[in-house]
N, C-alpha and C positions, 0 to 999 in steps of 0.2 A: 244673091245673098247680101247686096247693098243696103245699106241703114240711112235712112236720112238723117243728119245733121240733126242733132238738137242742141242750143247754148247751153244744157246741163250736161253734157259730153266729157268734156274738157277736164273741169275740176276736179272729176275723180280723179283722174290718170295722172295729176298734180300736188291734190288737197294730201295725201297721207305721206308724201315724200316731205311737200313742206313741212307740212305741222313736226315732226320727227325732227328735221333740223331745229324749227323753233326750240323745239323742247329739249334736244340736247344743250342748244345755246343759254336754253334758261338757266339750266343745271348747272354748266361752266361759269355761266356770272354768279350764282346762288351759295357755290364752292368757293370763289374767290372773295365772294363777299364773309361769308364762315371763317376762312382762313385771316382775312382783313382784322377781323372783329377777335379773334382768336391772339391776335399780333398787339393788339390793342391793349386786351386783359393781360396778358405778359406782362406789356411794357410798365401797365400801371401797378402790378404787382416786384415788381425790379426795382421801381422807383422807392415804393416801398417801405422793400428789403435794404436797400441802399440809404435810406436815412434814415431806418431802424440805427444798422451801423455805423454809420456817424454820431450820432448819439450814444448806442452804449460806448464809443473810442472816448469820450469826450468826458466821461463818466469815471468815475477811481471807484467806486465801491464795487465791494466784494458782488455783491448781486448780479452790476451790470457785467462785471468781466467775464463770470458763469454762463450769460446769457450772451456772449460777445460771439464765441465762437459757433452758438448755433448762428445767429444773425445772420454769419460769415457763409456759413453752407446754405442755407436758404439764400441769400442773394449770390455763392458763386450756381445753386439750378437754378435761380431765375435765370441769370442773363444765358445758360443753354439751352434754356429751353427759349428764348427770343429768338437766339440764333438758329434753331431748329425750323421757327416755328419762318423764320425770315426767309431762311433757304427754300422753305417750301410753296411760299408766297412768291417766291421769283422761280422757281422753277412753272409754279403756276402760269406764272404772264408770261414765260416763254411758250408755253403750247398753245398761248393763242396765237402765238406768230406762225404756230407749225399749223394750223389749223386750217384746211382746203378750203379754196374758194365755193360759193356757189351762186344761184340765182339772189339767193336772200341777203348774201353778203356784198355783192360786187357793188353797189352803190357807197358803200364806204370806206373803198378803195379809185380813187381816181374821177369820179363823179361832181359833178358841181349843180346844184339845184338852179334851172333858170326860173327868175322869178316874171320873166313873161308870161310863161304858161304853165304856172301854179294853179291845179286845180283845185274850184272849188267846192265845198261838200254837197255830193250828189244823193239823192234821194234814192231809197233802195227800190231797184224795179221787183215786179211782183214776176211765177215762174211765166205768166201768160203775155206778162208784155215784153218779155225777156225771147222768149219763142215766137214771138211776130214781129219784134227787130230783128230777131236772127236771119228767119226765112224771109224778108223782104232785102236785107245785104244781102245775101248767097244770090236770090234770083236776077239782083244788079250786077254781083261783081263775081261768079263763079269760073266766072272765065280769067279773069286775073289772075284771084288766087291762086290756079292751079297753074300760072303760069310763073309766081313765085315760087312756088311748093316746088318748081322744076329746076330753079336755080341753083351754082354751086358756087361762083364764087362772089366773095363777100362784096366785092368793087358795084357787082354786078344787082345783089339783093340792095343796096346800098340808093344806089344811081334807082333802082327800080320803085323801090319804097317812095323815096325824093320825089319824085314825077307821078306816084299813086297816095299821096300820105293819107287818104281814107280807110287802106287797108289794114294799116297799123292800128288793131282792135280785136279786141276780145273773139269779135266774129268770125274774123281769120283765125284766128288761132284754133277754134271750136272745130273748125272744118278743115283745115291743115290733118287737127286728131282724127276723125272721122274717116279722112282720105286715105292716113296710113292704115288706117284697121283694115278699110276695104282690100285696098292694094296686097295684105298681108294673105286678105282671108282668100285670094284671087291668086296667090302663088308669087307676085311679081315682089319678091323682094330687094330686090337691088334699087327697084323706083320708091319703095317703101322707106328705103334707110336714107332716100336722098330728100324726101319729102319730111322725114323724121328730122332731120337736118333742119331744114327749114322752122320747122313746129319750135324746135327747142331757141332758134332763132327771136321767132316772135313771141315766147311765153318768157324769154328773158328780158327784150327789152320790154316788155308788160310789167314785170314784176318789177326791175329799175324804177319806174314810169310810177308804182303803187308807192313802192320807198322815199320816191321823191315828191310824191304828191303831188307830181307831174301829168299834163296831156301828154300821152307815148306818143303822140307825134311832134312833140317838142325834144324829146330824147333819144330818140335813132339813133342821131347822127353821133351823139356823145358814146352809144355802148360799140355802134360800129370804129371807131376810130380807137376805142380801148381795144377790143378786140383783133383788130389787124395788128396791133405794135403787143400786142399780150405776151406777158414771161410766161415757162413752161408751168408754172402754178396755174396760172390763168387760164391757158389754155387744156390741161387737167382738168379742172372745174368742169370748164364747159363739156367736154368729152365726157367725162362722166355721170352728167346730165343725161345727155342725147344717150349713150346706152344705158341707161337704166328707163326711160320712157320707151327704147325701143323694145327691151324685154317686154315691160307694161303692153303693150302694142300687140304683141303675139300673144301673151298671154289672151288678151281680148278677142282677140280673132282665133283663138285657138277653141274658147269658150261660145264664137256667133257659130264657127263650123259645127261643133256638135251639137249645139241647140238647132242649127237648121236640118244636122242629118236625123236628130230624135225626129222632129217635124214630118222629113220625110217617109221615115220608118212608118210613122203613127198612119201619114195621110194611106201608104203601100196598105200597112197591114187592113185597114178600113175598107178598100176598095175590094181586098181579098175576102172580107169575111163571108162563110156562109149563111144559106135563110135563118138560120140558128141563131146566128148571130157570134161563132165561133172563128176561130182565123185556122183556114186549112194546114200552113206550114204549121204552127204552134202543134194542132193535133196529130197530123203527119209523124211529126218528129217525138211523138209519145207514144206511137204505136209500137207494139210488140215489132221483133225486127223482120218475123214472119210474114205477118200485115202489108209490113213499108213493100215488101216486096213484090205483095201482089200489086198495090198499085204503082211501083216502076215498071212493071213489065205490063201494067192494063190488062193482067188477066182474071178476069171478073170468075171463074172458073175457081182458078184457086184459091180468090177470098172467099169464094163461099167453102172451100174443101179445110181451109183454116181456119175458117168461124168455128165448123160442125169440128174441130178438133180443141176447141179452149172452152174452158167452165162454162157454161149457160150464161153467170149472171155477169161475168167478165167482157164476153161475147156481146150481151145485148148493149152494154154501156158504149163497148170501144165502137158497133155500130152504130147506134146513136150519136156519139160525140163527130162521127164520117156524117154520117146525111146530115149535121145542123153546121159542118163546114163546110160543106159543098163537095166533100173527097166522092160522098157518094149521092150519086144523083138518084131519086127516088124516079121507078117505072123508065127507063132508061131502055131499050133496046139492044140487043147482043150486032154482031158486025153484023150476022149474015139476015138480020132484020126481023127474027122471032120472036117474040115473047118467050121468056123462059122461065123456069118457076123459081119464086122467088124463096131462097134458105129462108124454114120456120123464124127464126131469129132475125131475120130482116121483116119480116112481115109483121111482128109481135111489135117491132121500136115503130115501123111505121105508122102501125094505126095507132098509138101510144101518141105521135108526133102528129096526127090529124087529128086529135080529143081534145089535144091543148090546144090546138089551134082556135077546134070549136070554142072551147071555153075563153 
């Protein structure tokens, strides 16, 4: 049930988690921008209110004074409704500090762009040359990979990247996902979660590497050295990465197992079908329960003693749908090697089933 590797593998099992972050995030800055602009129109509606009432104070006639005390109540709800609107704009910017880490965010915590290996703008590969950079790395470096995919601690993925920095690429990463589908759909879970480990590994520092416009083998060693000294935020983050890819992961292998067992089903039931073109279990299992049980016990005897006891036209169909699945074999010989005569009702579908033939 192995799937080869293909570089469009990967993105799925990532593209709908990211975009969903994006798009929460968007919302949060779109909110605070709302709130911003909202803090704004107060302010400049207060202001005013506020030298409305300086002016009607300033004023002796009858008119302004009438008008004095609305002034007074229109600028004491402007300035609560500022204060309202201010409390809720700093409540705002506190939830971004309360806000989990993740792949999309870490580069803006602790990160420094090197401007050695700034990359720069690459031209989009098409899906066909995408798939023949892929399978030419795998058939150089498949043996590495999976000898990262096997690593556990970080000193270790570290030191190992440093001494391999080709493998730091998209194409590891493709086949890292790959590996745990297989391993999943193979039962060996525990090599799966340790490989899964890895995966989340190299699709973070990837996505560091995209934020920073960086060659990911210029920034390893920046996300590793975050990562070992990581507060329990950070480390959350990452954890909670790695199990939501590894649900994604069974999921997928939960979906290759049953697509391989329909597979097999389909290939079984093909090979069973009779000359009819019929599948023996399927009509087995519609027979009257009378029938099934002439032929569990193979006594050709008694399906003919049950035919001659069920409606004619009942009779001839359920035998016909037996001979076009093989249940009954037409001119077949009895054990002790007679010919015997054949029940009218077998005889009528057979020659029925020799006409269409002709025809």
């Amino acid at each position: 049930m192995k799937m080869t590797p293909t570089p469009t593998s990967t993105p799925s099992l990532f593209r709908w988690r990211h975009q969903a972050r994006v798009e929460r995030m968007e919302d949060y800055h779109k909110k605070g921008d709302d709130i911003s602009k909202a803090l704004n129109e107060s302010r400049r509606k207060l202001a005013e209110a506020q030298k409305k009432v300086q002016e009607l104070s300033a004023s002796s006639t009858d008119d302004a004074k009438a008008e004095l005390s609305k002034a007074q109540a229109e600028e004491k709800k402007q300035k609560k409704e500022e204060r309202d609107i201010d409390k809720k704009l700093a409540e705002h910017n506190r939830e971004e500090k309360k806000m989990p880490w993740n792949v999309d965010t870490l580069s803006k915590e602790g990160f420094s762009k090197s401007v050695v290996n700034v990359l720069p703008d690459a031209t989009e590969e098409t899906e066909e040359e995408k798939e023949t950079k892929h399978k030419t790395f795998v058939e150089k470096n498949e043996k590495q990979i999976k000898h990262f995919g096997m690593m556990r601690r970080w000193d270790d993925s570290q030191k190992y990247l440093s001494d391999n920095s080709h493998l730091v690429c998209e194409e590891t990463a493709n086949y890292l996902v790959i590996m745990c589908i297989d391993l999943e759909v193979e039962e060996k879970h525990s090599l799966m979660e340790q490989v899964a480990h890895q995966t989340i590994v190299m699709q973070f520092i990837l996505e560091l590497a995209k934020s920073l416009k960086v060659d990911p083998r210029g920034c390893f060693r920046q996300f590793f050295a975050k990562i070992k000294t990581a507060d329990q935020q950070y480390q959350e983050a990452f954890n909670d990465e790695l199990e939501s890819f590894k649900e994604r992961v069974r999921g997928r292998a939960k979906i290759r197992i049953e697509k391989a067992m329909k597979e097999y089903e389909e290939e079984e039931r093909k090979k069973r079908m009779g000359p009819g073109g019929l599948d023996p279990v399927e009509v087995y299992e519609s027979l009257p329960a009378e029938m099934q049980k002439c032929f569990d016990d193979k006594d050709i005897q008694m399906l003919q003693e049950a035919i001659s006891k069920m409606d004619p036209t009942e009779a001839k169909v359920q035998m016909k749908r037996c001979i076009e699945s093989g249940l009954w074999v037409p001119n077949s010989k009895m054990d002790d090697g007679d010919e015997k005569e054949e029940d009218p009702t077998y005889e009528e579908v057979k020659q029925e089933l020799e006409e269409t033939k002709k025809e």
